[in-house]
C-alpha positions in Angstrom: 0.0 0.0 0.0 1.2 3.7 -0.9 2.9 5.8 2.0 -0.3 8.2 1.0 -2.9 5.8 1.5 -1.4 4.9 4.6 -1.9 8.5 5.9 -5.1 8.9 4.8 -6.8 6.0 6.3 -4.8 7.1 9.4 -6.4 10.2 8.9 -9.5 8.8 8.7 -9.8 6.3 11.2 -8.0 8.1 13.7 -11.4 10.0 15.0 -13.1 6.9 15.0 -10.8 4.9 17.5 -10.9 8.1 19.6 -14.9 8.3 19.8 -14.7 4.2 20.3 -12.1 5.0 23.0 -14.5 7.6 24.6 -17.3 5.6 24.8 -15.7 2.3 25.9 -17.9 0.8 28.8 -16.2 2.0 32.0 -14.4 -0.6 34.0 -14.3 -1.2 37.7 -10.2 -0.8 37.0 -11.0 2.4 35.5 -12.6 3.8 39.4 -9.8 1.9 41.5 -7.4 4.7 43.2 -4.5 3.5 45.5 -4.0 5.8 48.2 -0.1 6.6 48.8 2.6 8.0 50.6 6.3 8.1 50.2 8.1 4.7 51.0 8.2 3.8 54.9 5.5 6.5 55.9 3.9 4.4 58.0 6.6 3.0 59.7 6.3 4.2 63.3 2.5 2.6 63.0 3.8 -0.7 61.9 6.6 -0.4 64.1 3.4 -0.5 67.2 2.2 -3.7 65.7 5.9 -5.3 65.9 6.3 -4.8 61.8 10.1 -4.1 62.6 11.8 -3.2 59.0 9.0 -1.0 57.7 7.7 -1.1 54.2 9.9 0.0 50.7 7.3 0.0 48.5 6.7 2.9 46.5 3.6 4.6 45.6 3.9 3.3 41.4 5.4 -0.1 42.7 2.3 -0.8 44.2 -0.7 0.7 42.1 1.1 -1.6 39.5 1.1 -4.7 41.6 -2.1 -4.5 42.7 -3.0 -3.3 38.9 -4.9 0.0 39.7 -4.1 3.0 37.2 -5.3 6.1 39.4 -3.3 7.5 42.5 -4.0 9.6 45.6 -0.2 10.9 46.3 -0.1 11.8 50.0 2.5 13.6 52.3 3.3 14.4 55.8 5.9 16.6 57.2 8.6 14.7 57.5 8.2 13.5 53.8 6.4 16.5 52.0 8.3 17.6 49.2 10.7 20.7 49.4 9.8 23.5 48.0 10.7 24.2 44.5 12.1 27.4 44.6 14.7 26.2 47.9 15.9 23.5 45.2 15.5 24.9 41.0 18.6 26.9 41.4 20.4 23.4 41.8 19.0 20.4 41.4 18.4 18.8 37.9 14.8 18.0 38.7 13.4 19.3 42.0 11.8 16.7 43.8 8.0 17.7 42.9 9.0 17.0 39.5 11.0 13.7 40.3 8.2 12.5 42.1 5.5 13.4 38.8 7.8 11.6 36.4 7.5 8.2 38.9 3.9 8.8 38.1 3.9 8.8 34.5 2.9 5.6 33.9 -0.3 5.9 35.8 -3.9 7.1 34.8 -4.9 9.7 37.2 -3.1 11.2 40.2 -4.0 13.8 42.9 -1.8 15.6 45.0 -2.3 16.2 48.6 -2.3 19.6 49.5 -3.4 18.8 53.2 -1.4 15.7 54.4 -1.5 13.5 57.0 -2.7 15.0 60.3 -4.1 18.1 58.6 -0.3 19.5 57.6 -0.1 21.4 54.7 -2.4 23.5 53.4 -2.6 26.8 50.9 0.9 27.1 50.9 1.2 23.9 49.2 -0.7 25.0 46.2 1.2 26.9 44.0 4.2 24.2 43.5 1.0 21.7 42.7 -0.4 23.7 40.5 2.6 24.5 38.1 3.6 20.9 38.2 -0.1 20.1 36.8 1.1 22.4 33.9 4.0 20.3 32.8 1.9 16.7 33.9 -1.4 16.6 32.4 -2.1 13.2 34.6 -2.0 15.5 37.4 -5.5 15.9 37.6 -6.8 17.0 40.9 -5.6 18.0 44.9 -6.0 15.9 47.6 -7.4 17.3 51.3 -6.8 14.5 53.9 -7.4 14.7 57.5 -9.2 17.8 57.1 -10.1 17.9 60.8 -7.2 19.1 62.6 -5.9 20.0 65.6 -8.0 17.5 67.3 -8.3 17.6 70.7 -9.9 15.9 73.9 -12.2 18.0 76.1 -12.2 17.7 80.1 -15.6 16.0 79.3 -14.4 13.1 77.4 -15.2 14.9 73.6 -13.4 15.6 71.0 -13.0 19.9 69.5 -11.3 20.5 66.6 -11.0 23.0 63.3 -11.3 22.3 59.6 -7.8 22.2 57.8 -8.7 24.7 55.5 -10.6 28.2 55.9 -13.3 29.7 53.7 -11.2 31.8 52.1 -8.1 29.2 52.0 -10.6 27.3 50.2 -11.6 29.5 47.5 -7.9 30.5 47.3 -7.0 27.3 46.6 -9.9 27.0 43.3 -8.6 30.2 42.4 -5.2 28.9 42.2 -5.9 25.7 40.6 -8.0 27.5 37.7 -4.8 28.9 36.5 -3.7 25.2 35.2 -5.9 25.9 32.7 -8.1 22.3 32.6 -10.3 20.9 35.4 -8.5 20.2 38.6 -10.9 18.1 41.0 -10.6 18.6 45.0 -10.9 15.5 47.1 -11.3 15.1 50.6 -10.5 12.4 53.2 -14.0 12.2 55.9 -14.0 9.8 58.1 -17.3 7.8 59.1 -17.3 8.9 62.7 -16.9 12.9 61.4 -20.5 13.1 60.8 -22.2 10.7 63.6 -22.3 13.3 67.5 -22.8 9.7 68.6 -19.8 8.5 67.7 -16.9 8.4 70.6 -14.6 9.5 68.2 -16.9 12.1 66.9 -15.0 15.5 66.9 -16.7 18.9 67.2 -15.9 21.2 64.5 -15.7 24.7 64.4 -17.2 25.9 62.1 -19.2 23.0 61.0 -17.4 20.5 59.1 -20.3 20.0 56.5 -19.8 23.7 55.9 -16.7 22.9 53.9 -18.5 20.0 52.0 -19.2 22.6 49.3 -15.9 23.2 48.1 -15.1 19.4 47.3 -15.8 17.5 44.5 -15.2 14.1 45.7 -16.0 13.2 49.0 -14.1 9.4 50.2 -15.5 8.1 53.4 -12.8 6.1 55.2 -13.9 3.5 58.6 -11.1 4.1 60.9 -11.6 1.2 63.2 -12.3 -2.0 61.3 -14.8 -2.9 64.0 -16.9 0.0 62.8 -17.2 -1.1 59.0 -20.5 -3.0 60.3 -22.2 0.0 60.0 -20.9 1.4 56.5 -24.6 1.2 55.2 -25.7 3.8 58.0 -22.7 5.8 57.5 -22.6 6.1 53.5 -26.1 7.4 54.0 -25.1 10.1 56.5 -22.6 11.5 54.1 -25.5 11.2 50.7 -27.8 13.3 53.1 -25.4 16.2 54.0 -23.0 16.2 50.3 -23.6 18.7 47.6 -25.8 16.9 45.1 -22.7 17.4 42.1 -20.0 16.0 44.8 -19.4 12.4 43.9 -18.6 9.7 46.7 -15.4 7.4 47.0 -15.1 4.7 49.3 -11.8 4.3 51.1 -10.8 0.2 51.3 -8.1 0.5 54.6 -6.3 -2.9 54.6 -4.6 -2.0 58.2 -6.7 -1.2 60.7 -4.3 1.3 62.8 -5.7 1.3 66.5 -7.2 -2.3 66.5 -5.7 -4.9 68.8 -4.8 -7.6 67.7 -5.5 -10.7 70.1 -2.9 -13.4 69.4 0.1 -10.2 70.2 -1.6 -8.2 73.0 0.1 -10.2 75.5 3.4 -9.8 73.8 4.8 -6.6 76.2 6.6 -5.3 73.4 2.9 -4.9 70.9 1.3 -1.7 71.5 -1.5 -1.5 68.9 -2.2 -1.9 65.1 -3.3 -5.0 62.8 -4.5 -6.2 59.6 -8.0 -5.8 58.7 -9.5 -9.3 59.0 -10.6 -10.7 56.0 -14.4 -11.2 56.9 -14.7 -7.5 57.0 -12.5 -7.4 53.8 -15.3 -9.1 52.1 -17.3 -7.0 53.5 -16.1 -3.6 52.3 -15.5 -5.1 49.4 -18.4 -6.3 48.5 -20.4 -3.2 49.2 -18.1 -1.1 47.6 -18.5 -3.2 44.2 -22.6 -3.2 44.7 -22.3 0.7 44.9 -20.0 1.5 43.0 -22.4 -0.4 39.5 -25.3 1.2 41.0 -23.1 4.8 40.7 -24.0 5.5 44.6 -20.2 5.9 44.9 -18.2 6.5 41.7 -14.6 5.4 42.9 -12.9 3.0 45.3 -9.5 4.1 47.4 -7.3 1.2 48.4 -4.9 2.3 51.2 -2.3 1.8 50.6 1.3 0.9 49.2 3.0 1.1 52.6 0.5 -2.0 53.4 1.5 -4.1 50.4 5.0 -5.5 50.9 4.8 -6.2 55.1 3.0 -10.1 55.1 -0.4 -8.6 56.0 -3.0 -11.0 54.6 -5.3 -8.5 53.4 -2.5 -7.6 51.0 -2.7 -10.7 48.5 -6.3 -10.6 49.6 -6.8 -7.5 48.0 -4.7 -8.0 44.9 -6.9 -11.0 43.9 -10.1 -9.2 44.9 -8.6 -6.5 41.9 -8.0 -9.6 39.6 -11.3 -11.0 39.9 -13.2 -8.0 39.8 -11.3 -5.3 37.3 -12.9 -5.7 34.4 -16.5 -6.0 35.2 -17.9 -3.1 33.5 -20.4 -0.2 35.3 -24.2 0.3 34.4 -23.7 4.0 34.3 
C-alpha cells in the first residue's frame, strides 16, 4: 500500500478509534485509586504492631502490583516535598517533578495539598499547580485529615477546626483554575466525622459539612475496622449532607491502625495496630463493588502501598479481589 494511502486511512480512522475509546464501557479498574505515601511513611505505625523493618514500596510499585491506574499521592511533614524554589537553582529535577515523572505511567493522580494529620495547606498550592502544567495526569488536589488540631475536652469529647478556611478554600480554586483544565478537589471524611454519637466524633468549628461545598469528591474512610458494620448507615449520612454534584469514594483501609490484635496483646513489646480481618474485607468489598455499579459511589480508594509488601493478609487478599473483579464493567 502507498505511503499516502497509509496517511489517509490514518487520517480517517483516527477520530473513529478516539470516539470508540471515549465511549468504551467503563471498567471497575478504571474507578480503582490507591491511596499513597512516600516509602516507609507508615513506619512508626507498623513499628506498634511489631512490623520491625518497615515497608519499601513505592507509591507506582504498588498501584502496578495491585493493577490499579489512578493514585491519591499523600504527604506528611517529614516527607512533604521541598519547596521548588529552595531546590530549581540546583537540582536537575526538584523533587516535585521527580516524584511526577514516577507517576507517568499511571492514569490519574491527585496531589495532597493537606497531608496527614491536617499538615499542609494553601501554601502547598502553588508548586502543585505548576507541576499540573507540565503533567497533564496531574488531575486533581488531595485534602486528607481535614479535621485538625483534634483535641480531647475535660468532658471526654473531642474539638477540633477544619484544615482549611473559607477563604483558604476558595484561594486554593482560584489557584488551581490557573492550570488551565479541570483540577478536582478530594477530601478524606472519616465515618465517625458526621455521627455526634460517635466516641470518636469530633466537634468542629465551624461545622465541618460547611466545607463540603468546596469538594468534588467526598471518600469516606472506617477508621476502626470494627466500625465497617455500619458502613450502610454511615454512606447514607454522608448522601444526606454532600452537595448533590459531589461524587462519593469509598476508602478500602487494609490495616486497621488502632485495632488490637489478640494473638500479640500479651506480647509486652505490641502496642496496637493490625490487619484488617478478612471477613470484613469481604465486607467492604463487597459493598463497595454493589455501589459502586449502582453509581452511589463513583470510585474506590485502596490504602495503601506502605501495606503491600509487610506479610499482612489482606494484602494478597486485596490484589486477587482486583483480579477477579477489574474488568467488570459499570451500568452508568
Amino acid at each position: 500500500m502507498k505511503p499516502a494511502v497509509i496517511l489517509l486511512l490514518a487520517l480517517l480512522l483516527a477520530p473513529l478509534a478516539a470516539h470508540a475509546q471515549q465511549n468504551a464501557p467503563k471498567t471497575v479498574r478504571d474507578n480503582l485509586w490507591l491511596f499513597a505515601c512516600p516509602p516507609g511513611g507508615d513506619a512508626d505505625y507498623l513499628e506498634n504492631a511489631g512490623i520491625r523493618g518497615g515497608s519499601r514500596m513505592t507509591p507506582v510499585e504498588g498501584a502496578h502490583w495491585l493493577g490499579i491506574p489512578n493514585l491519591l499521592f499523600v504527604t506528611q511533614d517529614h516527607n512533604r516535598p521541598k519547596a521548588t524554589w529552595t531546590e530549581i537553582k540546583w537540582k536537575a529535577r526538584t523533587t516535585m517533578e521527580q516524584w511526577a515523572i514516577s507517576f507517568e505511567s499511571l492514569k490519574k493522580v491527585s496531589w495532597s495539598a493537606v497531608g496527614s494529620s491536617g499538615s499542609g495547606g494553601l501554601k502547598t498550592v502553588p508548586d502543585i499547580v505548576s507541576t499540573a502544567k507540565s503533567y497533564p495526569n496531574l488531575t486533581g488536589i488531595y485534602l486528607d485529615d481535614f479535621v485538625k488540631d483534634r483535641k480531647k475536652l475535660s468532658d471526654g469529647t473531642f474539638a477540633g477546626r477544619p484544615a482549611m478556611s473559607e477563604v483558604e478554600l476558595e484561594d486554593m480554586r482560584a489557584q488551581l483554575a490557573k492550570v488551565g483544565r479541570p483540577m478536582e478537589v478530594w477530601t478524606t471524611i472519616y465515618a465517625y466525622d458526621l455521627d455526634p454519637q460517635h466516641p470518636e466524633y469530633t466537634h468542629c468549628e465551624p461545622p465541618l459539612v460547611d466545607s463540603l461545598k468546596h469538594f468534588d469528591v467526598i471518600v469516606l474512610w472506617t477508621w476502626k475496622s470494627d466500625d465497617l458494620r455500619d458502613l450502610e448507615k454511615n454512606l447514607a449520612r454522608i448522601e444526606a449532607v454532600k452537595p448533590r454534584e459531589a461524587r462519593v469514594a469509598l476508602g478500602i483501609y487494609l490495616w486497621d491502625y488502632t485495632g488490637i490484635d489478640e494473638k500479640k496483646k500479651n506480647d509486652p513489646t505490641y502496642r496496637f495496630g493490625k490487619p484488617v480481618p478478612l471477613d470484613l474485607m469481604e465486607l467492604q468489598c463487597s459493598l463497595g463493588l454493589k455501589w459502586l455499579k449502582e453509581g452511589r459511589v463513583r470510585d474506590l480508594v485502596v490504602l495503601g502501598n506502605t501495606h503491600l509488601d509487610i506479610g499482612a493478609p489482606s494484602a494478597p487478599w486485596m490484589r486477587q479481589w482486583i483480579k477477579k473483579h477489574a474488568e467488570e464493567q459499570m451500568n452508568w
